[in-house]
C-alpha positions as CSV (number, residue, x, y, z in Angstrom):
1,X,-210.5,-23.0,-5.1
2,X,-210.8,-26.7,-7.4
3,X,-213.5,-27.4,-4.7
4,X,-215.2,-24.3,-5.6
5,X,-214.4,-25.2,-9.6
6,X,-215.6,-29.0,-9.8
7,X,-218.9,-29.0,-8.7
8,X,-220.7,-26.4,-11.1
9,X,-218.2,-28.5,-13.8
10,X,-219.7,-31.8,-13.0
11,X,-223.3,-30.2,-13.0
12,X,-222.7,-28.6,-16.1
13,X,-221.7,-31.7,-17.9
14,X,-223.6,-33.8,-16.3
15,X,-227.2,-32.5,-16.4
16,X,-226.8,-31.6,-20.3
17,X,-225.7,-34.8,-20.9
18,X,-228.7,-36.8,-19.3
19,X,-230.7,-34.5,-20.4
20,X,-229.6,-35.2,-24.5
21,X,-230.9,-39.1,-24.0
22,X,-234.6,-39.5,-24.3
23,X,-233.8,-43.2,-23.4
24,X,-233.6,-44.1,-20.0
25,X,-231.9,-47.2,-20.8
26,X,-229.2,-45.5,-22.6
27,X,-228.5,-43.2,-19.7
28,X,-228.1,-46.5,-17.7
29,X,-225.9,-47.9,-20.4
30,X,-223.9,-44.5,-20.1
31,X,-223.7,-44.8,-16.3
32,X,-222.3,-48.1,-16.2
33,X,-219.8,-47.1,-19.0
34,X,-218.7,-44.1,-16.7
35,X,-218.4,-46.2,-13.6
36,X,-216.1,-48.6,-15.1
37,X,-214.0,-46.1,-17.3
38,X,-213.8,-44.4,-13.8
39,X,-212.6,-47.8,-12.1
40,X,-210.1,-48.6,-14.7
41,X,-208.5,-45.4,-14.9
42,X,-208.2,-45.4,-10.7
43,X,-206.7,-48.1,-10.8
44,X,-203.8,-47.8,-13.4
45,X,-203.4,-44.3,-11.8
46,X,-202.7,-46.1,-8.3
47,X,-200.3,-48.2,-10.0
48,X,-198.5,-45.9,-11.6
49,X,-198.5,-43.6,-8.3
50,X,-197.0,-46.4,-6.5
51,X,-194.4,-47.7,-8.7
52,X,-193.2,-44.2,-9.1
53,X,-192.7,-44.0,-5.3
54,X,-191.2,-47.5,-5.0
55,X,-188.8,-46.6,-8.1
56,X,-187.8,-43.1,-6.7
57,X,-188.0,-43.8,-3.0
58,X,-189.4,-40.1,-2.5
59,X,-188.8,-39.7,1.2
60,X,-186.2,-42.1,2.4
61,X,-183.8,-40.8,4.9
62,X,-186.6,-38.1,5.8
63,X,-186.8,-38.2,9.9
64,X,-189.7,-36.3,10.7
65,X,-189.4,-34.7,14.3
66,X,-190.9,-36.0,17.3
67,X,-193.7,-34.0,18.7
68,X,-195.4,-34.7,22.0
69,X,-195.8,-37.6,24.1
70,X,-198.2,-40.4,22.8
71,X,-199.9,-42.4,25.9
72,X,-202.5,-44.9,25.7
């Protein structure tokens, strides 16, 4: 159901939005901004996904059952 909800989101804000510069440098300038906003926020969310693991240790003491026999 997201799947089905993102794409038509991203073309709706996305088309109307290139479409509103007349400059094609500006739409450059715009994509280069939204590349590196979209690196930066990864990135601190990554961080802040891990240290949340490492500080809560969500899944320590979990034994997950053995299934199957693994030959090479």
């Amino acid at each position: 159901m997201i799947k089905t909800i993102i794409a038509p989101l991203l073309f709706g804000t996305l088309v109307p939005g290139i479409a509103g510069h007349s400059d094609v440098k500006q739409v450059g300038r715009m994509g280069w901004k939204s590349m590196l906003y979209f690196e930066i926020v990864t990135t601190i969310a990554l961080f802040i996904g891990l240290f949340a693991i490492n500080f809560t240790k969500a899944g320590v003491g979990i034994v997950m059952p053995f299934i199957g026999h693994v030959t090479c």
